[in-house]
C-alpha positions in Angstrom: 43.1 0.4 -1.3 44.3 -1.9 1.7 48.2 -2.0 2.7 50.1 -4.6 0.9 52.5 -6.3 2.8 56.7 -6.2 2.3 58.9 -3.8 2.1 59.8 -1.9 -1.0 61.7 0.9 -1.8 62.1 3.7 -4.2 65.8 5.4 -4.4 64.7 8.9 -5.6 63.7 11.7 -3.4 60.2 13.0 -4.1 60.3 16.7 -4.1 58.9 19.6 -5.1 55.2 19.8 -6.6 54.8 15.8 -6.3 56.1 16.1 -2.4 53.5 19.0 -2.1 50.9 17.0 -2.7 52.0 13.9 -0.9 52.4 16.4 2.5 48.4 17.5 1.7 47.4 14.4 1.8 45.4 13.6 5.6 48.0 10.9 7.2 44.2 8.8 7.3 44.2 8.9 3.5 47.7 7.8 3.1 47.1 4.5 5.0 44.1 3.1 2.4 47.0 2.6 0.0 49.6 0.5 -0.4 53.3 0.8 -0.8 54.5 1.9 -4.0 56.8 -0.5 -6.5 60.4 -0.2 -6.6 61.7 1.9 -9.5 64.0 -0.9 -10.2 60.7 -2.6 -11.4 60.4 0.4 -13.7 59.2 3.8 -14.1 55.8 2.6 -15.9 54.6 0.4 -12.9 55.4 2.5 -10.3 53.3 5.3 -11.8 50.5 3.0 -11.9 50.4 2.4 -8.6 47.2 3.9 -6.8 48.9 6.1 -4.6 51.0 8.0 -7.6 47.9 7.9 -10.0 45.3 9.1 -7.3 47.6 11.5 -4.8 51.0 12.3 -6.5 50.3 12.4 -10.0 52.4 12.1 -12.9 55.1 13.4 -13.8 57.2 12.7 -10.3 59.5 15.0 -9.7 62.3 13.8 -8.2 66.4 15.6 -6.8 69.8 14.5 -7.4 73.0 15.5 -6.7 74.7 17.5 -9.7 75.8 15.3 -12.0 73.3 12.9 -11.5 71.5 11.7 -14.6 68.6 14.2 -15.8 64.9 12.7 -16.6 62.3 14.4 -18.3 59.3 12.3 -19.6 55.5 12.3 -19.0 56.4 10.1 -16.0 59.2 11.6 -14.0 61.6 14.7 -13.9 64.5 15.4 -12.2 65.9 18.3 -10.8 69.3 18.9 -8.9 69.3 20.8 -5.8 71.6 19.4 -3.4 70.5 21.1 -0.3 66.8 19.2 -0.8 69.3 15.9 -1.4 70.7 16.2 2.5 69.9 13.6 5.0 68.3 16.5 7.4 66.0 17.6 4.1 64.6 14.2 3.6 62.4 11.9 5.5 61.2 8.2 4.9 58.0 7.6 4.4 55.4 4.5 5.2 54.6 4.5 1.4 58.4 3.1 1.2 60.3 6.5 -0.4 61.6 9.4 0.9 60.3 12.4 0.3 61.6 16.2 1.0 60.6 17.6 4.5 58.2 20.4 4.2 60.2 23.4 3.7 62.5 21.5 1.3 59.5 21.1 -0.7 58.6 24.3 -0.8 62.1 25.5 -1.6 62.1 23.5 -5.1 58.7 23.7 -5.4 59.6 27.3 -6.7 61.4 26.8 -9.8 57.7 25.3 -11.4 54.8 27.4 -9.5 54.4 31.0 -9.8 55.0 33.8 -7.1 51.4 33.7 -6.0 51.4 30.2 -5.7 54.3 29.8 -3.9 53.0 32.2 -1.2 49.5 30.3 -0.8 51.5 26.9 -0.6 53.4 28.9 2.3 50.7 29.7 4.2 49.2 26.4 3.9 52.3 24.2 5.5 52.5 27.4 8.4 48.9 26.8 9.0 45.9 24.9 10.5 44.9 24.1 7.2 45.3 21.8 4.7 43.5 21.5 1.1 43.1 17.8 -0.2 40.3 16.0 -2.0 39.7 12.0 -1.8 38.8 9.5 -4.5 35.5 7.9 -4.3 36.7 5.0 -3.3 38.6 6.7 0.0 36.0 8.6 0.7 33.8 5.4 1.0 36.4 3.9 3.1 36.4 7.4 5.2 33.3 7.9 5.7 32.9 3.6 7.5 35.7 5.0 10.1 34.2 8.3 10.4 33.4 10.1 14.1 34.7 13.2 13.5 33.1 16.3 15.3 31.0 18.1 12.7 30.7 21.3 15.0 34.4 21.8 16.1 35.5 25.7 16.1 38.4 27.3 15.4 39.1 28.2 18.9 38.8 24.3 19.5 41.8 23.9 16.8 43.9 26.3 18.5 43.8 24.6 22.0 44.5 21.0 20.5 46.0 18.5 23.6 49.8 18.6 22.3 49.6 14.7 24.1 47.2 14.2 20.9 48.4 12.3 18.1 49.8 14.7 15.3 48.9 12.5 12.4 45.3 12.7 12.9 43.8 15.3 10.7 40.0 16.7 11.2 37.9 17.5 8.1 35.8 20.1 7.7 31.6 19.6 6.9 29.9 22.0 5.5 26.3 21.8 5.9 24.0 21.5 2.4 20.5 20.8 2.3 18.8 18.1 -0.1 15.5 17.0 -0.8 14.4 13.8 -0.4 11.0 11.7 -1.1 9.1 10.4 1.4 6.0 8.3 1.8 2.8 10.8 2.6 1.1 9.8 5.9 -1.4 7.6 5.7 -0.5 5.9 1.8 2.5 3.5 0.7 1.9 5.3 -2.7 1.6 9.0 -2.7 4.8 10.4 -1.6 6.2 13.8 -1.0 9.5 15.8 -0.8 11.3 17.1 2.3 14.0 19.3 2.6 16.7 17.7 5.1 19.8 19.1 6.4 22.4 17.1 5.9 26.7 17.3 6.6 29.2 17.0 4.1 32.6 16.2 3.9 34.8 19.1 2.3 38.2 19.4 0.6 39.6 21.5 3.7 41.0 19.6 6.7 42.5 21.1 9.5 45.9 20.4 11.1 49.0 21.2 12.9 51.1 23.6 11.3 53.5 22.0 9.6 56.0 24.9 9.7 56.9 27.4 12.6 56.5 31.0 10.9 60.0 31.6 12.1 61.3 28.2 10.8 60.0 29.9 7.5 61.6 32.8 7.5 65.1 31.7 9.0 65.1 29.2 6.1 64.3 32.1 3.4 67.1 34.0 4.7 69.7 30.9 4.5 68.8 30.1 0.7 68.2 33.7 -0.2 71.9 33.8 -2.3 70.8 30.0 -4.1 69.7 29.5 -7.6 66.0 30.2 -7.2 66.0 31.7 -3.9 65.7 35.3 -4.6 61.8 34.5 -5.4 61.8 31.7 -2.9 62.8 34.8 -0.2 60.1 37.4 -2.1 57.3 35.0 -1.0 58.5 34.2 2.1 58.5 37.9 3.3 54.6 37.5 2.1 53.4 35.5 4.8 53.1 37.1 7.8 50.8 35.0 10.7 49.2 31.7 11.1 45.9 30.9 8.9 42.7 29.1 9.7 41.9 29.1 6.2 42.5 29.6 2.0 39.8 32.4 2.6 41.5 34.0 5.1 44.7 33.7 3.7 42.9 35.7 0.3 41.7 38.6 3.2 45.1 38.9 4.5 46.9 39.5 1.2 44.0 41.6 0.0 44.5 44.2 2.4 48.0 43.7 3.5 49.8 44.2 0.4 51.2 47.5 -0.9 48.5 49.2 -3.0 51.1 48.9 -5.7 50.6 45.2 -5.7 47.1 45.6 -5.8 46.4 45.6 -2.0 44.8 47.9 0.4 48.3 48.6 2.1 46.8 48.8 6.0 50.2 47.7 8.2 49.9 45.9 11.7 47.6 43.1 10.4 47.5 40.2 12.8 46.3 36.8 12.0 44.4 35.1 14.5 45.2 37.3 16.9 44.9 36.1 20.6 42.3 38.6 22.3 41.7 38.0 26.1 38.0 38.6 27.2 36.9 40.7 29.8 34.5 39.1 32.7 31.5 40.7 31.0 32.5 39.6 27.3 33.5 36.2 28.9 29.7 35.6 30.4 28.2 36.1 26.5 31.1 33.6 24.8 31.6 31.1 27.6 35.3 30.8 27.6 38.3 33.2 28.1 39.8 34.2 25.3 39.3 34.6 21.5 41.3 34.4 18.1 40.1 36.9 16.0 40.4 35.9 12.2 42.4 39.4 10.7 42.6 42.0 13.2 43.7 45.2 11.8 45.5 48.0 14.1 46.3 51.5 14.2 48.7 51.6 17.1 48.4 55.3 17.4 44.5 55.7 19.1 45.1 52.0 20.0 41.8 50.8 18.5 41.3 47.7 16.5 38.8 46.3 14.1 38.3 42.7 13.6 37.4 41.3 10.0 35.3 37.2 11.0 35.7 35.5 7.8 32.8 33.4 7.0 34.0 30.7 4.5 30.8 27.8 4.3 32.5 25.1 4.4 33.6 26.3 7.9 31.1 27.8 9.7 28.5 25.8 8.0 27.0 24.2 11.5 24.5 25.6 13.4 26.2 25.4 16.4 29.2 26.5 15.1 27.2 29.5 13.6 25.9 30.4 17.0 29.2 30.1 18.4 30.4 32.9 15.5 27.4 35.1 16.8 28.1 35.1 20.7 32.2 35.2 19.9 31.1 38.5 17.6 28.8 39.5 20.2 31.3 39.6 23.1 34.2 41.4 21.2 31.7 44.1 20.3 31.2 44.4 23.3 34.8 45.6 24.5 34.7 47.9 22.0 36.0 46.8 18.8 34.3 47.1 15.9 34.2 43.5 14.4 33.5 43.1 10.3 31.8 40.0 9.1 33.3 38.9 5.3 32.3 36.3 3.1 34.1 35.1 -0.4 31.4 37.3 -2.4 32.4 40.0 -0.4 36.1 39.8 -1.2 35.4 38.7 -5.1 33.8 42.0 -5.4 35.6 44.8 -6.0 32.4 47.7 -4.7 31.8 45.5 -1.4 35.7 45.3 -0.6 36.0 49.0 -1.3 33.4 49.4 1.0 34.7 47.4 4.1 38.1 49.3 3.1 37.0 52.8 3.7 35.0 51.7 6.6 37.6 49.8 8.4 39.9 53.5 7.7 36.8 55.2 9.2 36.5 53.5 12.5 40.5 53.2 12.8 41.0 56.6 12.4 43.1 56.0 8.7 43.3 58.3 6.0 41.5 56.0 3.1 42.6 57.0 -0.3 41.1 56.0 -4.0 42.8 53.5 -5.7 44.0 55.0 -9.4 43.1 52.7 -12.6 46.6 50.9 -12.2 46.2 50.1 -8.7 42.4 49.0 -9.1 44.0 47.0 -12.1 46.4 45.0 -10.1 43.8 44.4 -7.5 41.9 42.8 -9.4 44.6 40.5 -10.6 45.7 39.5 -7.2 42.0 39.0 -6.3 41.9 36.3 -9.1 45.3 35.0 -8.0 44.2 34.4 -4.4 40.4 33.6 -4.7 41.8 30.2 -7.1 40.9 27.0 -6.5 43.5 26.0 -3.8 43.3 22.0 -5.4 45.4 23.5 -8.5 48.3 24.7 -6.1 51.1 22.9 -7.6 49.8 21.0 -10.4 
């Protein structure tokens, strides 16, 4: 997996679902492998190499100009889209090709991925979050360069040093408990198990965004007349804030969507809303200020509720789970009425009623029944959101 020395250089421009992947994968990753061939050396050997076989996968999508020549094969397909061919829509890589900059990946990532999709893969380059999972071999080679801080928060995220170097992504440990046999005291034969805590690494790392929200939606709005951007625009105008998280992400389209598109339809949802403590909330979560997860207004009575998403791979430390309780602790104690939601919780249709009418309750919002249609479509969206986030794009 070490670098191999000399330049080479592939002509095409990665795009689309094979860019996707190459801008999930942790800038750490990408520099175990080496270069890839050129594609004068042909198409067969460069999709051997270990980067393309491990990261980017087969078939590589590729742009051209129109009238370029087409490819369609198990190892490469082309597409033409010549705004994703511009000089400003490309950047060159250290793997030696260039590849379409994030929201130009995005862009012709929609003529192969569907609606849904394309709305998760949104969220993910606008926020702290990416989803990516390393070979064996890299994660061997990870975990000999590995310091990390196992108990970082998301607060800790949001106040990043913007001196600190961007490429440097932090993983995410979730912490898991094995057994392990030990020698009894006293005897080199007898032995006995113990149960040890133990941190491990996840599929979820956790970054700079990679898109401004507003670059986003400026973009939409610019390619809203193209060929595919009618649906490229549709999905834009579904992400509205900054996620932490695929979970929270799932909780903000389940109950920010219209009802019609199976979601609880509650307006002036905020994502990772900034929320200043008082001097009495500050004492109980030693610091200033907090990000609540979804926060959920009715602008009317001015009260809020908070919904803390507990995903395990995040909050799997016991400090960081203390931290969660004294955070949850202080914004209780300025009033608002603060929700704790796991996966389960979400996956089920009862328990998610439940925080529904509850959250309507406290906010002072009339909380309707969903009909049969309604509860129908819910439960589709639940299954389109509540995916596993490593099949985005492939």
């Amino acid at each position: 997996l070490r670098p191999i020395p000399g330049k080479t250089q592939m002509e095409e421009i990665v795009c689309a679902n094979t860019a996707f992947r190459y801008w999930r994968c942790p800038p750490q990753v990408r520099d175990l492998y080496p270069r890839v061939p050129n594609s004068d050396d042909g198409w067969r050997a460069l999709s051997q190499a270990p980067f393309v076989t491990e990261v980017l996968k087969t078939p590589i999508i590729t742009t051209t100009v129109p009238g370029g020549v087409n490819y369609h094969s198990g190892l490469r397909t082309t597409i033409h889209c010549e705004d994703a061919s511009e000089v400003d829509s490309t950047l060159e890589t250290a793997m030696s090709f260039r590849v379409t900059n994030p929201l130009a990946t995005l862009f012709t990532m929609a003529r192969f991925v569907s609606p849904t999709d394309l709305v998760l893969a949104m969220y993910e380059f606008c926020g702290w979050f990416s989803v990516f999972e390393p070979t064996a071999a890299a994660e061997v080679e990870l975990n000999k360069a590995d310091d990390a801080a196992q108990d970082s928060t998301t607060e800790s995220l949001f106040e990043l040093d913007e001196s600190q170097d961007e490429a440097q992504w932090k993983r995410v440990y979730a912490r898991v408990k094995v057994k392990e046999q030990v020698n009894a005291k006293g005897t080199n034969v007898q032995k006995k198990t113990k149960e040890i805590t133990k941190f491990k690494g996840t599929s979820l790392w956790m970054r700079k965004p990679l898109i401004e929200l507003h670059e986003l939606h400026e973009y939409a709005r610019k390619m809203k007349n193209r060929k595919w951007g009618a649906k490229f625009y549709n999905a834009a105008r579904m992400v509205t804030g900054i996620a932490a998280s695929p979970l929270e992400v799932a909780g903000i389209l389940l109950l920010s969507l219209p009802r019609s598109r199976g979601g609880a339809g509650f307006r002036n949802v905020f994502v990772n809303d900034f929320t200043p403590l008082t001097a009495s909330a500050q004492s109980i979560a030693g610091q200033k200020v907090c990000y609540g997860d979804i926060v959920i207004v009715n602008p009317t009575i001015l009260k809020a509720g908070i919904l803390e998403i507990q995903g395990e791979v995040i909050h799997g430390s016991g400090a960081v789970l203390d931290h969660d309780a004294k955070r949850m602790t202080a914004l209780q104690s300025m009033g608002y009425d603060v929700f704790l939601v796991t996966h389960d919780m979400l996956n089920d249709a009862a328990q998610l009623d439940a925080i529904v009418r509850s959250l309507c309750l406290r906010l002072g919002l009339r909380y309707r029944c969903k009909s049969e249609t309604q509860r129908t479509r819910e439960m589709e969206l639940r299954a389109n959101v509540l995916c596993n986030w490593l099949e985005i794009g492939r």
